[in-house]
C-alpha positions as CSV (number, residue, x, y, z in Angstrom):
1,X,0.0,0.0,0.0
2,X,1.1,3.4,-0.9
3,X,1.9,6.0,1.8
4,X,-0.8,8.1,0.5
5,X,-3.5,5.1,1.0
6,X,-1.9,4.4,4.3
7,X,-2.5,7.7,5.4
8,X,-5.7,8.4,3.9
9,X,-6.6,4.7,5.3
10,X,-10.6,4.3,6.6
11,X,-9.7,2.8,10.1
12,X,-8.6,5.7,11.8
13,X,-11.0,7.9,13.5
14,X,-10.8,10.9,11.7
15,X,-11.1,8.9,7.9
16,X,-6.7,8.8,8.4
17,X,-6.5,12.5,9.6
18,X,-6.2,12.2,13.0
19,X,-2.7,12.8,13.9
20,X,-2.6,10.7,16.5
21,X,-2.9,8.1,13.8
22,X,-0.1,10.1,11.7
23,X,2.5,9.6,13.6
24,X,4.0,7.1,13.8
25,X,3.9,6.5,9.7
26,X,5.7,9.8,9.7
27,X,8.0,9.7,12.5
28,X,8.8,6.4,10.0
29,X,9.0,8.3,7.0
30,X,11.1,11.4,8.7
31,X,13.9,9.2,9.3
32,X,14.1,7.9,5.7
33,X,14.7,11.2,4.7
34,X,17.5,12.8,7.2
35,X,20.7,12.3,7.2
36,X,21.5,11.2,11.0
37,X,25.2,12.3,11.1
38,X,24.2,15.1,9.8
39,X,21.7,16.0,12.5
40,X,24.3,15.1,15.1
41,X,26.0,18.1,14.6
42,X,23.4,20.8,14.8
43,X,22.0,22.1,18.4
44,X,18.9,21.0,19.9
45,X,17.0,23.8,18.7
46,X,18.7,23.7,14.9
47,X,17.5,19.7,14.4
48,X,13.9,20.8,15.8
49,X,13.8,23.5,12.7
50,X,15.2,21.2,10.4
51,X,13.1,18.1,11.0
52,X,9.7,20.6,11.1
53,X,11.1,21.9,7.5
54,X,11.7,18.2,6.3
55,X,8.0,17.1,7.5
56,X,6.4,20.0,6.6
57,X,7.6,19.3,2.7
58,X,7.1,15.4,3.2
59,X,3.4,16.6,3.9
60,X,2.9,19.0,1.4
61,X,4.4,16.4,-1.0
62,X,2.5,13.3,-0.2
63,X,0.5,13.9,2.7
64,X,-3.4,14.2,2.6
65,X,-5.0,17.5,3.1
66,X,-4.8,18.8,6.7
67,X,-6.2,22.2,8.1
68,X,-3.5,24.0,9.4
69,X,-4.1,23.7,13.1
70,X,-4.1,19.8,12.4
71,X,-0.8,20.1,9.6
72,X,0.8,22.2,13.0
73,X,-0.1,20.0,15.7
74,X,1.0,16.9,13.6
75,X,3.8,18.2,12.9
76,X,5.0,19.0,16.6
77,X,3.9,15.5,17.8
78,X,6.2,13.8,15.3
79,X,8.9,15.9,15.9
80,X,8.3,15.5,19.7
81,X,8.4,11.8,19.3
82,X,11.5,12.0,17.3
83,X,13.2,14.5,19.8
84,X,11.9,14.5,22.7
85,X,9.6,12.4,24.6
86,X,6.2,12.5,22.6
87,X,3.4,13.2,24.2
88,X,5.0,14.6,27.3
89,X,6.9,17.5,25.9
90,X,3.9,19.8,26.4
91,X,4.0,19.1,29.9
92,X,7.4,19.4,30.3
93,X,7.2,22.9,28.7
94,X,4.5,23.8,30.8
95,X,6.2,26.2,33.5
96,X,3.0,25.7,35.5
97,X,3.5,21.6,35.6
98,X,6.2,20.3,39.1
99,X,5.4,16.6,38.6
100,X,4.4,14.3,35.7
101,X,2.9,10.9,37.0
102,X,2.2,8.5,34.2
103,X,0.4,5.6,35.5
104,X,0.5,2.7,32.5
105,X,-0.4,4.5,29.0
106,X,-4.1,6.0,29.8
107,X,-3.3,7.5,33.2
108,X,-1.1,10.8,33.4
109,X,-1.2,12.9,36.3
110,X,0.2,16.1,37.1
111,X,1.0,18.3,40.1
112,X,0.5,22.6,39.8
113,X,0.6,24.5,42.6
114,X,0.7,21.3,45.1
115,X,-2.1,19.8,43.9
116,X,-2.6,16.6,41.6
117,X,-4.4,16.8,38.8
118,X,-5.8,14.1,35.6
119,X,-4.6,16.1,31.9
120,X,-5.7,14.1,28.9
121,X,-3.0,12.9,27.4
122,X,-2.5,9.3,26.4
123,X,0.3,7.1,24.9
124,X,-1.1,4.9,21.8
125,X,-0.1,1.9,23.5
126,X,2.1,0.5,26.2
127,X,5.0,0.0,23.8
128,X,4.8,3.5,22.9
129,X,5.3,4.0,26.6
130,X,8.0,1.8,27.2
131,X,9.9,3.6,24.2
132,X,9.7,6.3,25.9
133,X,11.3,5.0,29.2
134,X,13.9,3.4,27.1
135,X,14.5,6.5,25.6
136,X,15.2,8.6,28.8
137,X,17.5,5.8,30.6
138,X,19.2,5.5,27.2
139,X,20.8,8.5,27.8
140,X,22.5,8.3,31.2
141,X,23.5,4.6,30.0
142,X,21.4,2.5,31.8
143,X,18.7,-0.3,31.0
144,X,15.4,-1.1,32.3
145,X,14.3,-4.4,31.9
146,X,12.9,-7.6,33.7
147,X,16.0,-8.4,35.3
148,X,16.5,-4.1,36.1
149,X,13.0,-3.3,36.6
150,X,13.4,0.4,38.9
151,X,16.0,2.9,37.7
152,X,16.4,6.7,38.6
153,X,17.7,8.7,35.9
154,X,18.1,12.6,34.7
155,X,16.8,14.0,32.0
156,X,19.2,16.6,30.0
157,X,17.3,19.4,31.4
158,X,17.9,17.9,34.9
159,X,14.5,16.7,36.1
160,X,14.8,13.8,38.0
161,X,13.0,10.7,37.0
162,X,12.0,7.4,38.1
163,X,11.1,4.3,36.4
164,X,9.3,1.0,37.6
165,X,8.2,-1.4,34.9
166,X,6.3,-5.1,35.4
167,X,6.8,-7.5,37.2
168,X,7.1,-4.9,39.8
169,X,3.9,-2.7,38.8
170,X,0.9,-4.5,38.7
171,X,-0.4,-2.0,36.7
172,X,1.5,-1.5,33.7
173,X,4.6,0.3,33.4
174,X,5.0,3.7,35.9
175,X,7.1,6.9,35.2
176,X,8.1,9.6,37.2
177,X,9.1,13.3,36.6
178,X,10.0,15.4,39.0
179,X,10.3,18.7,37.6
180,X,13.6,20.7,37.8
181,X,13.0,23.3,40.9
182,X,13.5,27.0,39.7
183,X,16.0,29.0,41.7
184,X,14.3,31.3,44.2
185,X,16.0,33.6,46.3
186,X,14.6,34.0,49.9
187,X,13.2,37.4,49.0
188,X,10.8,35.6,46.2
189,X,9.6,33.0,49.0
190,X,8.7,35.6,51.1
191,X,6.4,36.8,48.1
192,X,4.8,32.9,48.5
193,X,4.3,32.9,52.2
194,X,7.0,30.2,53.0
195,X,8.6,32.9,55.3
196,X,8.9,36.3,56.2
197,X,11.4,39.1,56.5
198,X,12.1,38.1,60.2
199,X,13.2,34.8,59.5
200,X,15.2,35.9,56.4
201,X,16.8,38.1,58.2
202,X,18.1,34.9,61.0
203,X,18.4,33.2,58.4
204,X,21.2,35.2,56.8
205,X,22.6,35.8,60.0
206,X,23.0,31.8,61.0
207,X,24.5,31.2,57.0
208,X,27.2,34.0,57.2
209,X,27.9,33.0,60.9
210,X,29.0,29.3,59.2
211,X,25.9,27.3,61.3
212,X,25.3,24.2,60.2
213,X,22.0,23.9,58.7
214,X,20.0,20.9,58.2
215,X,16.5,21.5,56.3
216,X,14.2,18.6,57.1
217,X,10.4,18.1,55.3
218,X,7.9,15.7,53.6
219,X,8.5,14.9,49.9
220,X,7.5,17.4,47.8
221,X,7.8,20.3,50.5
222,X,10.7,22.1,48.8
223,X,13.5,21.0,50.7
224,X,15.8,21.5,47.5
225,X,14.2,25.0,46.6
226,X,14.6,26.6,50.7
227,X,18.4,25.0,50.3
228,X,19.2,26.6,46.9
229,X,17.7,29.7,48.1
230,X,20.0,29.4,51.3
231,X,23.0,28.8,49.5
232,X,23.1,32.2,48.2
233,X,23.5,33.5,51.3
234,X,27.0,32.1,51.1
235,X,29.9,34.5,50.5
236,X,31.7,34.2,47.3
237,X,35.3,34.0,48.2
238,X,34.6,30.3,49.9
239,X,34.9,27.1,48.4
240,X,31.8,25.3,48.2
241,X,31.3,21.4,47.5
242,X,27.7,20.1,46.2
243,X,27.2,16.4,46.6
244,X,23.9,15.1,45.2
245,X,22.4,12.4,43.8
246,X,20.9,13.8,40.9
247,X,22.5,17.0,40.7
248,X,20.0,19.9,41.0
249,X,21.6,22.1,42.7
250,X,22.1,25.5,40.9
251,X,24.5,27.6,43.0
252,X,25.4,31.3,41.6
253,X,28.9,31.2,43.5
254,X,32.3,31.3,41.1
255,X,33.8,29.1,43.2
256,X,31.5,25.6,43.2
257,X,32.7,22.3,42.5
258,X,29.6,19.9,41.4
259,X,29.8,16.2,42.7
260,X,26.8,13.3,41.5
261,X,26.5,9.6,42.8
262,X,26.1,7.1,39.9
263,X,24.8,3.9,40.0
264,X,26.3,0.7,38.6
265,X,26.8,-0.1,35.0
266,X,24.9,-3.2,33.3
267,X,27.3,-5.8,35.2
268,X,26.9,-4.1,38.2
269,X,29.8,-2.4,38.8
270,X,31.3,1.4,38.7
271,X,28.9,2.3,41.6
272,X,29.8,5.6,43.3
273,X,27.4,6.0,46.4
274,X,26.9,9.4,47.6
275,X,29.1,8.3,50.7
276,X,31.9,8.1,48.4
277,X,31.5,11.3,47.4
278,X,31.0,13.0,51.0
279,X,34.3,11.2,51.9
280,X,36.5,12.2,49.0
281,X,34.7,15.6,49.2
282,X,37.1,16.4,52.7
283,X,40.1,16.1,50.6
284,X,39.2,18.8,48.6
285,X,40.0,21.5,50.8
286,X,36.0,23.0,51.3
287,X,35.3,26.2,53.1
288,X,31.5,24.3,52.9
289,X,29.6,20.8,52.1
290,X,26.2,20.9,50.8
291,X,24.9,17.6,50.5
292,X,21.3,17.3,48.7
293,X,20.2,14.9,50.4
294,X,21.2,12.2,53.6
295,X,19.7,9.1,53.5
296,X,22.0,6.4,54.3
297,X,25.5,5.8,56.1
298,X,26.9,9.0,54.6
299,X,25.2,10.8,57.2
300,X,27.8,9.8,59.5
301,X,30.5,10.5,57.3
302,X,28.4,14.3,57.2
303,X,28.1,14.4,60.8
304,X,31.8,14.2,61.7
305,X,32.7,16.7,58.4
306,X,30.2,19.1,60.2
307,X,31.7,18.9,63.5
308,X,35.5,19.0,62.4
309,X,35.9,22.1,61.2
310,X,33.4,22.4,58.2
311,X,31.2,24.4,59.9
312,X,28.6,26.4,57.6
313,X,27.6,23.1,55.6
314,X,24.1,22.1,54.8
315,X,21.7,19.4,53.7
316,X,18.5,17.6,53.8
317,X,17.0,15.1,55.3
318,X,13.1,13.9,54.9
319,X,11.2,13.9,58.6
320,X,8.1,15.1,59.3
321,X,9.3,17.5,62.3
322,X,12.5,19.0,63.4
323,X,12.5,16.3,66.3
324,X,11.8,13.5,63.9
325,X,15.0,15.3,61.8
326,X,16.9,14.6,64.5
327,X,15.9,10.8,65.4
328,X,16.3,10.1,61.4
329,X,20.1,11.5,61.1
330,X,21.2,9.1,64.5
331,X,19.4,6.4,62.7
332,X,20.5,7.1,59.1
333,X,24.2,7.3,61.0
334,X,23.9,4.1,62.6
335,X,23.4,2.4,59.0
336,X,27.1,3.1,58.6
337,X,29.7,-0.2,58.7
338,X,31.3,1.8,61.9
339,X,29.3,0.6,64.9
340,X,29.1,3.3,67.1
341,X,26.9,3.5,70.3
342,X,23.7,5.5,70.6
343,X,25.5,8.0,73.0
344,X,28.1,8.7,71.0
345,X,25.5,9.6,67.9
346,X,23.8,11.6,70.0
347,X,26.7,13.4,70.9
348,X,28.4,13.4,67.6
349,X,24.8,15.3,66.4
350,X,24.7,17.4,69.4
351,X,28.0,18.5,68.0
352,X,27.7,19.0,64.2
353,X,24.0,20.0,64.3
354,X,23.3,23.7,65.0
355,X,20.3,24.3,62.9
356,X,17.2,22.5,62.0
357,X,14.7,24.2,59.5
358,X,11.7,22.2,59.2
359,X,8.9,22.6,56.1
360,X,5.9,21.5,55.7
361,X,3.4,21.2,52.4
362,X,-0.2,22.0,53.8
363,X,-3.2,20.6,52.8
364,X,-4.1,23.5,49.7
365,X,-0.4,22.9,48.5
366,X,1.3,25.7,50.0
367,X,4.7,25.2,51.5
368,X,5.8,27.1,54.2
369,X,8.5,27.0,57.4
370,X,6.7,25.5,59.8
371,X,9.6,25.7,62.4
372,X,13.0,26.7,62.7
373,X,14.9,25.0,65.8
374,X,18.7,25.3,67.1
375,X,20.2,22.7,68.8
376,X,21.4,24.0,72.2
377,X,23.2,20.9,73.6
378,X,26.0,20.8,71.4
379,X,28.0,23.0,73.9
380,X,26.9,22.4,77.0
381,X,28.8,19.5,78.8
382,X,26.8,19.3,81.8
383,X,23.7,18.5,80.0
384,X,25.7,16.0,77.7
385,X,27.1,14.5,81.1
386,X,23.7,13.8,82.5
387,X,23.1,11.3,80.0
388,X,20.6,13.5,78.3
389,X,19.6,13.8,74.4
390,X,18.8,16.6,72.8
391,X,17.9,20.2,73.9
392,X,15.2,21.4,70.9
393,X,15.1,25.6,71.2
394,X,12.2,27.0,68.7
395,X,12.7,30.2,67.7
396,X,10.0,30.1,65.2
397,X,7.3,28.7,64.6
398,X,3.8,28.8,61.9
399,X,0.4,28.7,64.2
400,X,-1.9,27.7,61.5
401,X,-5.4,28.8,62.2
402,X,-8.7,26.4,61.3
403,X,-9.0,25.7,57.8
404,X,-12.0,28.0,56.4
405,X,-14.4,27.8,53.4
406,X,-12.0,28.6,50.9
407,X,-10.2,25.5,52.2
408,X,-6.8,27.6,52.4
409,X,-4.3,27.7,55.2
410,X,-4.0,30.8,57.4
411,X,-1.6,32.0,60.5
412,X,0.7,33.3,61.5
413,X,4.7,33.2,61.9
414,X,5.7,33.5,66.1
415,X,9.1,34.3,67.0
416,X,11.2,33.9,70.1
417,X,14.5,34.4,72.1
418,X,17.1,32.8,70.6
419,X,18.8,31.1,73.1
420,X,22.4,33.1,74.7
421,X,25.2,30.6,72.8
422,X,23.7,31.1,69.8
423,X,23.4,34.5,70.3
424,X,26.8,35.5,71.4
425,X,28.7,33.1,68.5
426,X,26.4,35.5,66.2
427,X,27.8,38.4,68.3
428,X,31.6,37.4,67.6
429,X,30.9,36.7,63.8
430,X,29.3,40.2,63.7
431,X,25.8,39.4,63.2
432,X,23.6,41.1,64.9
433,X,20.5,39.1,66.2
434,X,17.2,40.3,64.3
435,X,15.1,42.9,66.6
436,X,12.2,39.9,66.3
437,X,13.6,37.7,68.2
438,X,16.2,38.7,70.9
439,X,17.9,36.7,73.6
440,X,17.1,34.7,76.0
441,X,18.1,36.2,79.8
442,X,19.1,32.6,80.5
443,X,18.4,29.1,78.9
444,X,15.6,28.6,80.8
445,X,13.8,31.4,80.0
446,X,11.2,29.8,77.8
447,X,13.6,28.5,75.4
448,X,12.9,24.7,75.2
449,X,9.7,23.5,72.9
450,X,7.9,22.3,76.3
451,X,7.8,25.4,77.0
452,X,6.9,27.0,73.9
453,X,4.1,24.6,73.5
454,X,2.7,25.9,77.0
């Protein structure tokens, strides 16, 4: 059968026009007609112009007759499919669009503004899907298969994906975009109510005066956007180390060196674990560590870079509360080969620790600072010598009020005395405590969360 009669064949739903049912006998014929090596050599945006001018002649030459928002639409979906990843570039050019959930090949989900939401868009089948998938881990050299069935990858752009195919998923094959997180400075998340100008200003202050800062949170509560944002509170003359698993990161210093885990190759080896990293990172000579993300026996290896003369690093950690923060990094610690006793990680985090910054993602989607809590134990060895764990002090914290009609969360930001050591190392780093907060008279002047909660 010609490629006319194909195209103008009676089984498709539009009587061979719909171009849904173009594609793929173009995508076909577009590759019979470019020169590959050729296209190797142009940018991404010259081999999009190039394969729209190629299609656009195949169609004028032997295509059937098209309106032109049809002729344009089918022209973007072939060259999506041969470019990109088909039906999903939309979405992933959406600026409105954090998350893309595909759920087997009739079920894609997306997340705006913190809330999930069905779009209608559909892959033609499920080995239209699985191209796709293959596609994407194609490019960071990795496979997905029966005998590999979950891989994390990165997309060029850097959006962080994850892959789970049968026998796994019950339910057809699943795939995973996370979108990558714009930079926001802290003055732009004042502007979306995830602090205010109070805790920016402490903020600052606990950054420049080299605290260590660990930002805790749910999935999904911006953990990676609040550390970006912190991170440019870092002065440019210091060396900065990133370690990440998929890097994400955008830091606007000069002086940044960029570190990414990778996972083994097809026989399993050439792992490099984000512990790896963290280790050879303190031979580097850093002024700072950033590590995106603690979640196994690096944290140990994070702990003691912290508390031995890397002060001013930062990372995250996924816990529900600053107190859960703190009960994940002893037990994310203790996963380390090096058996150490449950005193000495508490101490150990008493020591490294001075900062916890804990988000939360509300029920409307909104993501705010919930609470921001320094660790006042670290220095004091009478309290470590009574056997004792950790001594929370919240100096801020979001008092939510009830949810209303509008179904949209309300309150209000509380501050409080910070408590006199921190105060006075910001003193001697020349940082002067913001007016909204204050000192403490003594540490037991209301500075504990018992006594906040009362």
């Amino acid at each position: 059968m010609s490629l006319r009669a194909r195209l103008n064949a009676p089984d498709a739903p539009d009587g061979g026009r719909e171009p849904g049912h173009l594609v793929p006998v173009y995508r076909a014929r577009l590759l019979e007609e470019i020169d590959l090596a050729e296209m190797s050599a142009l940018s991404a945006d010259e081999r999009r112009s190039r394969l729209e001018r190629v299609l656009g002649h195949i169609i004028s030459r032997e295509g059937p007759v098209l309106s032109t928002a049809e002729r344009d639409r089918l022209i973007r979906r072939v060259v999506d499919e041969a470019l990109g990843l088909g039906v999903l570039e939309p979405l992933l050019e959406d600026p409105t669009v954090t998350e893309i959930m595909v759920n087997g090949p009739d079920r894609v989900y997306v997340e705006r503004a913190g809330r999930v939401e069905p779009v209608p868009v559909r892959f033609a089948s499920h080995e239209q899907l699985m191209q796709t998938i293959e596609r994407i881990v194609s490019t960071v050299n990795r496979r997905v298969d029966e005998s590999n069935p979950m891989v994390d990858a990165r997309l060029p752009g850097g959006e962080r994906v994850n892959v789970i195919i049968p026998p796994l998923a019950l339910d057809g094959a699943t795939l995973t975009i996370r979108r990558f997180p714009r930079v926001y400075t802290l003055h732009e998340l004042i502007g979306t109510g995830t602090l205010d100008e109070h805790m920016l200003m402490l903020l600052g202050a606990l950054v420049r005066a080299k605290f260590n800062v660990v930002v805790s949170g749910p999935t999904g509560a911006g953990k990676t956007t609040l550390l970006n944002a912190l991170s440019g509170l870092i002065p440019e003359g210091e060396r900065i180390i990133t370690v990440e698993d998929a890097a994400e990161l955008q830091l606007q210093q000069p002086h940044v060196i960029r570190l990414e885990s990778r996972p083994p190759n097809v026989e399993g080896k050439g792992r490099i674990t984000i512990r790896d990293l963290v280790r050879n990172s303190l031979r580097m000579r850093p002024d700072r560590i950033i590590v995106g993300e603690v979640r196994g026996g690096e944290t140990l290896d994070m702990l003691q870079a912290m508390s031995t003369g890397h002060d001013g690093s930062l990372a995250t950690v996924h816990a529900n509360s600053a107190e859960d923060a703190l009960m994940r990094l002893r037990t994310l610690a203790s996963m380390s080969e090096v058996k150490i006793p449950y005193e000495a990680l508490r101490d150990q985090i008493n020591s490294a620790v001075d900062c916890l910054v804990q988000l939360t993602r509300h029920a409307d989607g909104s993501r705010r600072i919930t609470e921001i809590a320094l660790l006042d134990s670290g220095g004091d060895s009478a309290y470590r010598d009574r056997g004792e764990g950790h001594r929370l002090v919240t100096v801020c914290r979001f008092d939510a009020a009830p949810v209303g009609p509008d179904r949209i969360v309300h309150g209000a930001f509380a501050h409080f005395p910070l408590p006199p050591r921190a105060a006075e190392r910001l003193r001697l780093a020349g940082e002067p405590v913001p007016a909204a907060f204050g000192v403490a008279a003594s540490p037991g002047e209301l500075t504990t969360r018992e006594a906040r909660q009362r």
